[in-house]
C-alpha positions in Angstrom: 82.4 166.0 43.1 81.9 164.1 46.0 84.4 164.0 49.2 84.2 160.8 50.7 86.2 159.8 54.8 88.3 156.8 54.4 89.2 155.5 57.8 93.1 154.3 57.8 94.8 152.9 60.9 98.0 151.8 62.3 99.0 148.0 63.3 98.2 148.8 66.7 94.7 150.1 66.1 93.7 146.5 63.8 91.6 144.1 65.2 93.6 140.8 66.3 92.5 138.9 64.1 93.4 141.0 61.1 96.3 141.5 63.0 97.5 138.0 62.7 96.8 138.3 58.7 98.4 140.9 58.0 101.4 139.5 60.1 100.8 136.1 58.2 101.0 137.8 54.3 104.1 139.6 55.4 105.8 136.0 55.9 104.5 135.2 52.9 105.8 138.2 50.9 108.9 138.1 52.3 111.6 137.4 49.6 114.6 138.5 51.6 116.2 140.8 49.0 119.1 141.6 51.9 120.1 137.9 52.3 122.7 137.2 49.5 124.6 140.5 50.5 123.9 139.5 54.5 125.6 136.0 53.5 128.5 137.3 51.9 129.3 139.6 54.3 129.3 136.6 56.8 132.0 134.6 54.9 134.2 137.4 53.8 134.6 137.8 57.9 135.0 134.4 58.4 137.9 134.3 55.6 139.7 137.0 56.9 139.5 136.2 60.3 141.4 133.1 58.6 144.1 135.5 56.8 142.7 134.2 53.6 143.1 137.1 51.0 140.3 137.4 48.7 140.4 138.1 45.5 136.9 136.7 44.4 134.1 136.2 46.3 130.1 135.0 45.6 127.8 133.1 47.5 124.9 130.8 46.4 122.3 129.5 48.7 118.5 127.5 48.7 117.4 127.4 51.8 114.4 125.9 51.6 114.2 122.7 54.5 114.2 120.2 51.8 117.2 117.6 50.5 119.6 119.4 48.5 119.2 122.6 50.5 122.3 124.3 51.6 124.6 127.3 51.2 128.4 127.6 50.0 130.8 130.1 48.4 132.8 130.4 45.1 135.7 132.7 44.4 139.6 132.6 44.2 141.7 132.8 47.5 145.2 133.1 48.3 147.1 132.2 51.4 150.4 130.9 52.2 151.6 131.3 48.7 148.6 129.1 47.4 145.7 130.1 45.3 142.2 128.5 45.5 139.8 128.7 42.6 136.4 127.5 44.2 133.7 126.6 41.5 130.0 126.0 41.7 128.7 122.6 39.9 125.3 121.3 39.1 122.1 121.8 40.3 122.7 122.4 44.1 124.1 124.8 46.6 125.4 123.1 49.2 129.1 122.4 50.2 129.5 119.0 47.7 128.7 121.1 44.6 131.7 122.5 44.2 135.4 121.9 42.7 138.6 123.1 44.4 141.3 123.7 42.5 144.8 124.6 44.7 148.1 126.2 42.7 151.6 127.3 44.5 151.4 131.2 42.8 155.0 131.3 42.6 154.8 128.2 39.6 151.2 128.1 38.8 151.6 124.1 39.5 148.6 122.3 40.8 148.9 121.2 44.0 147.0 118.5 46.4 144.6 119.6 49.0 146.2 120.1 52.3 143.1 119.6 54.3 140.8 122.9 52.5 138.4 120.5 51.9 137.3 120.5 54.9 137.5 123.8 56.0 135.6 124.8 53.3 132.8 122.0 54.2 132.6 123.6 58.0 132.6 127.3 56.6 129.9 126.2 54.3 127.9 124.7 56.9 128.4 127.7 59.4 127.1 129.9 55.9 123.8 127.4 55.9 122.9 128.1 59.8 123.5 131.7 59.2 121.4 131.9 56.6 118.2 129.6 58.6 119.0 131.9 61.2 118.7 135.5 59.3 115.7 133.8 57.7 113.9 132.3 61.1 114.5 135.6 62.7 113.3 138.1 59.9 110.0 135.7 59.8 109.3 136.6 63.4 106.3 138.2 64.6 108.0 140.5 66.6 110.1 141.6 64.0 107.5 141.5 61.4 105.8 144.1 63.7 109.0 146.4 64.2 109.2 146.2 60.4 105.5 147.1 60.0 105.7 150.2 62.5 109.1 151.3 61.3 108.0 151.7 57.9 104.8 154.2 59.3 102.4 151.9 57.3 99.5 152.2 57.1 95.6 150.0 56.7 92.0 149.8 56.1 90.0 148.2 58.8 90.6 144.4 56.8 93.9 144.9 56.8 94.9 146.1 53.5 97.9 148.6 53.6 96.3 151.9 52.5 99.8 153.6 52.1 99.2 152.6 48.1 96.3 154.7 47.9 97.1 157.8 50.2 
């Protein structure tokens, strides 16, 4: 058997430019597995801080820069002795693909929209910034780097992480 010295370093020790590749293919791994959770968080605060109660709560989101990008929330609410059933429709996720349904609770009757429409439209466009915001500021090199060195990885001298082989 032969014992062979594999030389491993930290981010700090790379070369720049492997530095800025390794940087670069963390951008394009990321796939934001916190986001969703990070989104819904965001709304539920902004509905309570509105004294909606929830009783059912997702999000839905692409944010990709491109028409039909967007983000927006479904669920059932209740305030003010009303109850809103929020649904998702079609192929986007954005606040016009949706369907609002209001009902008093005390007689299940259907009632008109008393101006939820447009909250929900501003609360879904707040949603969307939040999201290109969590996602502009995750992609940043500085945090990219914090990420890098908080997770003790490791790499071979062309930037390959070597923690998969240690």
């Amino acid at each position: 058997m032969e014992i062979k010295e594999i030389k491993v370093c930290n981010f700090e020790e790379l070369d720049p430019t492997i530095k800025e590749k390794v940087i670069e293919k963390f951008r394009e791994e990321e796939e934001f597995y916190f986001l969703k959770d990070d989104l819904k968080e965001f709304i539920t605060d902004k509905l309570k801080e509105l004294n909606y109660n929830i009783i059912e709560l997702d999000v839905y989101y692409d944010l990709c820069y491109c028409q039909g990008s967007g983000a927006m929330f479904t669920g059932i609410l209740e305030k003010d002795g009303l109850k809103y059933i929020i649904k998702q429709y079609g192929h986007y996720y954005h606040y016009n693909s949706k369907e609002i349904n209001i009902y008093n609770i005390e007689d299940g009757e259907e009632t008109e929209d008393i101006g939820f429409n447009d909250l929900y439209i501003t609360l879904c466009k707040e949603l969307e910034e939040y999201g290109y915001y969590i996602i502009e500021d995750t992609l940043k090199e500085e945090n990219i780097i914090e990420t890098i060195e908080a997770n003790n990885y490791l790499f071979f001298s062309n930037g390959q992480i070597a923690n998969n082989y240690l």
